[in-house]
C-alpha positions in Angstrom: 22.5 95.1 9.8 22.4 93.9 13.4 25.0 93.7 15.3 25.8 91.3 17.3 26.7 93.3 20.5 23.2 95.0 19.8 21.4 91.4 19.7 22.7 90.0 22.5 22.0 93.6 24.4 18.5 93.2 23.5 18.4 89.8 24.2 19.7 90.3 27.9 17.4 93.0 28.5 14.5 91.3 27.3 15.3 88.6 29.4 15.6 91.0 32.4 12.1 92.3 32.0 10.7 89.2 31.6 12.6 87.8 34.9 11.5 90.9 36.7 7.4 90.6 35.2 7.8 87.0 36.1 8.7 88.2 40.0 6.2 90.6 40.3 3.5 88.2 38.8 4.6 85.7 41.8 4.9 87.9 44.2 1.2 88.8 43.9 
């Protein structure tokens, strides 16, 4: 089982790659 300290970890971190993909897509 998932926790849910683990979920929201991933869920953070996936949102701070995709934040930092989406600023290098604009930046280019």
């Amino acid at each position: 089982m998932v926790s849910g300290a683990q979920l929201k970890m991933k869920c953070t971190t996936a949102l701070v790659h995709a934040k930092g993909y989406l600023e290098h897509s604009v930046i280019r």
